[in-house]
N, C-alpha and C positions, 0 to 999 in steps of 0.2 A: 471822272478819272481820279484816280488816287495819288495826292501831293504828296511828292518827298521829298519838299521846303524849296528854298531858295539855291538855284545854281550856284554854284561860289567857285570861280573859274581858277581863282589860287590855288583852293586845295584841290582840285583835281589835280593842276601842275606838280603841286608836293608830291601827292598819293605816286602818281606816274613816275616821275622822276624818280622816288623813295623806290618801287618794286622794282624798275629798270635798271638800278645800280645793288638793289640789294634785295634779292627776293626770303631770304632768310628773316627779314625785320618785319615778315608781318607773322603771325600767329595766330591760331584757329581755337577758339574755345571748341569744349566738346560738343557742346548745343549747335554751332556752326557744322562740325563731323557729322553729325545723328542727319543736319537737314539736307546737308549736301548729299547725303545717300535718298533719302527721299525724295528729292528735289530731281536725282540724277545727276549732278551736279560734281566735277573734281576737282582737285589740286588746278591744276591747270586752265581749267575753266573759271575760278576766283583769278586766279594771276591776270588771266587775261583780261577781265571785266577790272579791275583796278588799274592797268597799265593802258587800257582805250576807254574807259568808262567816263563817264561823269560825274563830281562829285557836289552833293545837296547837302545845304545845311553849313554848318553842327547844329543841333537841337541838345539841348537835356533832355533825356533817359530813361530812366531809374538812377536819378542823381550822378550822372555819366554823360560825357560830352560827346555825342554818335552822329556821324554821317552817312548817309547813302549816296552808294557810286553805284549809276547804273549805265548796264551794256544793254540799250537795245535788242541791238542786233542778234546776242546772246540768250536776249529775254532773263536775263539773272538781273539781279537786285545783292548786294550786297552792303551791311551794315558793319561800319568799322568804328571803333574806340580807338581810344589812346591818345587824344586829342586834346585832355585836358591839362591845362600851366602854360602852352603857347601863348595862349595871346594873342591869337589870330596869325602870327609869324611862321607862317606855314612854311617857310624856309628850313624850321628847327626841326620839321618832322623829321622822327630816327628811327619807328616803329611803330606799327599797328597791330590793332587785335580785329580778328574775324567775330563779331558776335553772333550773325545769323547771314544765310544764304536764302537768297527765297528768287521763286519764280517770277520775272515780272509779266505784268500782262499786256 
């Protein structure tokens, strides 16, 4: 089965907390667009898997501090940025970036 790191029950509360108050703070690169169409995958399907999902990690990248929060239930996987200068103070989160949506299995 395919690892997507360590649970980290903080930033899951951040990520959740952060969309439930403000779902304008996260943002979609276009590579996240292209796979969400492929994927099948929408707008509102990413909302939901960040605001009940789980979040793994951070890991470095491509020199980038990235988490996966995943939705079972949903079978989506999704890969977020923006995480880097916290400090682990996942309280401070004020915005995320979408980098890729993928199917989970």
């Amino acid at each position: 089965m395919f690892s997507f790191g360590v649970f980290n029950p903080k930033l899951t509360a951040s990520v959740r907390s952060l969309v439930l108050s403000n779902s304008a703070a996260v943002r979609f690169t276009r590579h996240a667009e292209a796979e969400m169409v492929i994927n099948g995958f929408d707008h509102a399907d990413v909302l939901r898997c960040l605001q009940k999902g789980n979040a793994f990690g951070p890991e470095m990248q491509n020199n980038q501090l990235r988490a996966n929060v995943l939705h079972r239930g949903l079978r989506i996987r999704v890969v977020i940025a923006g995480l880097d200068g916290i400090q682990e103070d996942w309280n401070k989160l004020e915005k995320i970036k979408v980098i890729t949506v993928i199917v989970a299995k």
